[in-house]
Structures are given as structure tokens and as C-alpha cells.
Backbone as a chain_set.jsonl record, in Angstrom:
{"seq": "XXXXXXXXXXXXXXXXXXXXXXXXXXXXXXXXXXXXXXXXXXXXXXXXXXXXXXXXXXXXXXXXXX", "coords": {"N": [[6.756, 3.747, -34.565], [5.814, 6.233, -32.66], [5.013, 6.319, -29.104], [2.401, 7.961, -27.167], [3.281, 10.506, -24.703], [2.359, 10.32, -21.11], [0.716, 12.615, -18.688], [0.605, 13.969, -15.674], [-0.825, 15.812, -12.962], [0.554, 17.035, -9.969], [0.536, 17.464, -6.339], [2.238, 19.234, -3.744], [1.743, 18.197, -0.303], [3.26, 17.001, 2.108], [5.538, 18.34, 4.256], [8.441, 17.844, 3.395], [7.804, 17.133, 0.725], [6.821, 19.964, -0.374], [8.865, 21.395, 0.019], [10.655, 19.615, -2.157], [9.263, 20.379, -4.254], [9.57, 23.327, -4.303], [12.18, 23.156, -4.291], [13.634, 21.762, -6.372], [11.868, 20.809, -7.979], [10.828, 23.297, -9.237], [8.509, 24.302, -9.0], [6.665, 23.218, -10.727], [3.736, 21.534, -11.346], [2.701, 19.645, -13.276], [4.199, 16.044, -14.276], [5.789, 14.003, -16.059], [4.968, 10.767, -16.726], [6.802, 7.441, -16.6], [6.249, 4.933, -16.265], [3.591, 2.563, -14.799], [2.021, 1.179, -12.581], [-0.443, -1.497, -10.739], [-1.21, 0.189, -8.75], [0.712, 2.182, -8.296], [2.37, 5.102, -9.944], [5.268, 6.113, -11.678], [7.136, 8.503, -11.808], [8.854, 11.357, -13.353], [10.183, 14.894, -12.971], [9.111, 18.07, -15.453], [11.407, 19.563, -15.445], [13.61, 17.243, -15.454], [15.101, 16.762, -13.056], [13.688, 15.661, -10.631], [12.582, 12.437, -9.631], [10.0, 9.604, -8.916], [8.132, 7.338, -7.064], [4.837, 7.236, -7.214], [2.202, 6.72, -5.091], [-1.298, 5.98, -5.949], [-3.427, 5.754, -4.689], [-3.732, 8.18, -1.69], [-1.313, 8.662, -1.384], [0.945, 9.684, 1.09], [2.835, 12.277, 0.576], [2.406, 13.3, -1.591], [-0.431, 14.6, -3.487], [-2.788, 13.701, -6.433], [-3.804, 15.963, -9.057], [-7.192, 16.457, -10.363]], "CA": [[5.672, 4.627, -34.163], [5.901, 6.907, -31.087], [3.698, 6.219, -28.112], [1.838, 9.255, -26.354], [3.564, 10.671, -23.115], [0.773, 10.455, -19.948], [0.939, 13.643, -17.759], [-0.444, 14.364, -14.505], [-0.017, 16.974, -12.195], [0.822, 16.974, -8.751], [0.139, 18.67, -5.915], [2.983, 18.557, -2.487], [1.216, 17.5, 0.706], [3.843, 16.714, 3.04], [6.5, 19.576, 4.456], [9.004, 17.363, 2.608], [7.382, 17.028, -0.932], [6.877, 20.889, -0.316], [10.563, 21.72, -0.239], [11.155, 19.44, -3.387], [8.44, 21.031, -5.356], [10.086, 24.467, -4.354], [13.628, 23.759, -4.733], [14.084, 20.861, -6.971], [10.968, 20.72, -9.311], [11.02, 24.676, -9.937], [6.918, 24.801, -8.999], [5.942, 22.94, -12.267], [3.127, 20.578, -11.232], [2.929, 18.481, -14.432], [4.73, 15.02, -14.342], [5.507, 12.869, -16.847], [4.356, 8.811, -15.859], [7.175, 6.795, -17.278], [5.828, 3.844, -15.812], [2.579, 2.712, -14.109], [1.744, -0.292, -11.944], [-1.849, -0.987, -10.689], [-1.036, 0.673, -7.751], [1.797, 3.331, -8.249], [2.963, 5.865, -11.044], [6.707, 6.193, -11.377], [6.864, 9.947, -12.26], [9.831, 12.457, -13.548], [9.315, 16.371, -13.217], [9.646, 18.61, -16.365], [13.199, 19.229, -15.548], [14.225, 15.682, -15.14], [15.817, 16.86, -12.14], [13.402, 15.333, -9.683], [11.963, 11.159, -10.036], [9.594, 9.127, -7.443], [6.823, 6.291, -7.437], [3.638, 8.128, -6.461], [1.025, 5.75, -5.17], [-2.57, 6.417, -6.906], [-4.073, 6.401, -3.494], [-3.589, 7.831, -0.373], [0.004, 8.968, -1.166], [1.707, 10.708, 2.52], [3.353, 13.105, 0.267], [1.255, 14.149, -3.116], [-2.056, 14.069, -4.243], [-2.888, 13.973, -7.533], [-4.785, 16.77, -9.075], [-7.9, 15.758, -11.919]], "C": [[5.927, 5.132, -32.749], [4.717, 6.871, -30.425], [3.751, 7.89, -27.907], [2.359, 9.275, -25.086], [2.291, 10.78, -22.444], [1.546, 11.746, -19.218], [-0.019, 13.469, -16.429], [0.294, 15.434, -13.666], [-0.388, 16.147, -10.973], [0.917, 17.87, -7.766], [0.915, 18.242, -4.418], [1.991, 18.727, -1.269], [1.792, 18.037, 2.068], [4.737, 18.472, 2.86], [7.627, 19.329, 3.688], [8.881, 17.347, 1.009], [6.896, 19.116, -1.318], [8.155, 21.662, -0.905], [11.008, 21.244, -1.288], [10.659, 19.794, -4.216], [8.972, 22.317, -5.753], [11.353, 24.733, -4.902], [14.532, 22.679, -5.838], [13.103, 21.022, -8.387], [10.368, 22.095, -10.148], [9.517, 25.191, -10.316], [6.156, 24.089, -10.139], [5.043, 21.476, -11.371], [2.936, 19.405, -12.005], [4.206, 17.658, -14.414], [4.989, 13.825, -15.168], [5.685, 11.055, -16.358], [5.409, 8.256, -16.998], [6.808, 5.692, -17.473], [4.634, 3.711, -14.827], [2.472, 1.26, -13.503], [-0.053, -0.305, -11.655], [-2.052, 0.194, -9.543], [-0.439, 2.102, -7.6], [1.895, 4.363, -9.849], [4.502, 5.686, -10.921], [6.874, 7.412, -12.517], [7.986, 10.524, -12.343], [8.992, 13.895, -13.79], [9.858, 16.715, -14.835], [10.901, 18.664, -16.569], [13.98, 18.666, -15.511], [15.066, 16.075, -14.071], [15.752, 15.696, -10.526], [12.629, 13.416, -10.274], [10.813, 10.811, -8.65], [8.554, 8.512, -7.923], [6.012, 7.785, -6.338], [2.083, 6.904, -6.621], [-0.83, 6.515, -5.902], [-3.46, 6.789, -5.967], [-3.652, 6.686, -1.916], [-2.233, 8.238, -0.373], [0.284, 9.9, 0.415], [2.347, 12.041, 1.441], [2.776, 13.7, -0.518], [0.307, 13.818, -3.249], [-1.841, 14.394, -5.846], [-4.422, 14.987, -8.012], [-5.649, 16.03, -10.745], [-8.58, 16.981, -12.707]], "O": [[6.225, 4.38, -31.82], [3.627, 7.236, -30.867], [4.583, 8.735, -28.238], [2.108, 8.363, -24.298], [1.281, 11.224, -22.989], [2.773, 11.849, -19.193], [-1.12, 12.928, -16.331], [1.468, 15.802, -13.652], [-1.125, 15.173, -10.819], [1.31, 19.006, -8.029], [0.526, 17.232, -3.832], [1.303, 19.731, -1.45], [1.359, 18.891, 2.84], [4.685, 19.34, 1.988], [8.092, 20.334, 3.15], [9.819, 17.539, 0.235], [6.695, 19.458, -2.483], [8.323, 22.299, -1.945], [11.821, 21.985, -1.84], [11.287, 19.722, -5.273], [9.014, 22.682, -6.927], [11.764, 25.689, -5.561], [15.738, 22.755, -6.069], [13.498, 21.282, -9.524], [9.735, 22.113, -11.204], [9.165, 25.952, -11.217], [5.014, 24.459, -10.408], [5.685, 20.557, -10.864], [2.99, 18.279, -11.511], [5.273, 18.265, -14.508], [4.429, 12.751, -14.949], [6.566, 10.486, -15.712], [5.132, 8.465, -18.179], [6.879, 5.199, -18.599], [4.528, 4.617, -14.0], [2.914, 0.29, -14.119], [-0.829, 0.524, -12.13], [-3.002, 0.977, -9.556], [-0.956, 3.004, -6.941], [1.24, 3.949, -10.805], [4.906, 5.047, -9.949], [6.773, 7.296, -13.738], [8.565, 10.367, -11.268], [7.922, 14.138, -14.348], [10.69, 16.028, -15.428], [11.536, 18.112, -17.467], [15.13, 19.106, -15.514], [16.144, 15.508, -14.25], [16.604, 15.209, -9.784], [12.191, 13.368, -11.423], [10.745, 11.507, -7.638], [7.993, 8.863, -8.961], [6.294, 8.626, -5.484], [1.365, 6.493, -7.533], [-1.034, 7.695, -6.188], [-4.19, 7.775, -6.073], [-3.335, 5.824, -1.097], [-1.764, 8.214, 0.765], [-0.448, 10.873, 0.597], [2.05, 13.079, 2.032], [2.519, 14.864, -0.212], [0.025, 12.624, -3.148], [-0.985, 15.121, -6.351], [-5.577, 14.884, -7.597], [-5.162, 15.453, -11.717], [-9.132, 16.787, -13.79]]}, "num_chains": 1, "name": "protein.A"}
């Protein structure tokens, strides 16, 4: 049986998470959550180009959009 992928979007912050949204993740906000802790996500973009834990709160670099 196949589980359900989780999505979330994301939204860059920092001047850093800016530049990888622009030139790595190709503007696509949606993220697929491979993995979740209580704390963190551990997120790939659409293009599997880009990866990264993204804390749930309070991240320095992304927020998450609801």
C-alpha cells in the first residue's frame, strides 16, 4: 500500500534562503516532508535539486506558509 506524500509550502526569510529559492528551487514553494521529528521537517523541493531540516518554529531562514 502506498502512503500519502505531506506537502507544505515555504516561504524564504533570510537573504540566503532567498537566493536558494531563486536559483536552486526554481520559485516553487511546495515541499515535500520526507521526514518529520517533533521539532523539525526534513524537506526536498519539487525538483529534488534542493534538501534541508526546517524547524516548525521560529526557523532563521523559512517560515512556513498555512
Amino acid at each position: 500500500m502506498k502512503t500519502k506524500r505531506k506537502f507544505i509550502n515555504v516561504v524564504p526569510k533570510s537573504t540566503l534562503a532567498k537566493n536558494r529559492f531563486i536559483n536552486i528551487m526554481e520559485n516553487f514553494h511546495a515541499m515535500v516532508v520526507e521526514q518529520e521529528t517533533d521539532t523539525q521537517y526534513f524537506v526536498v523541493s519539487l525538483n529534488k535539486k534542493y534538501c534541508f531540516w526546517l524547524n516548525k518554529r521560529n526557523d532563521p531562514h523559512w517560515g512556513i506558509e498555512k
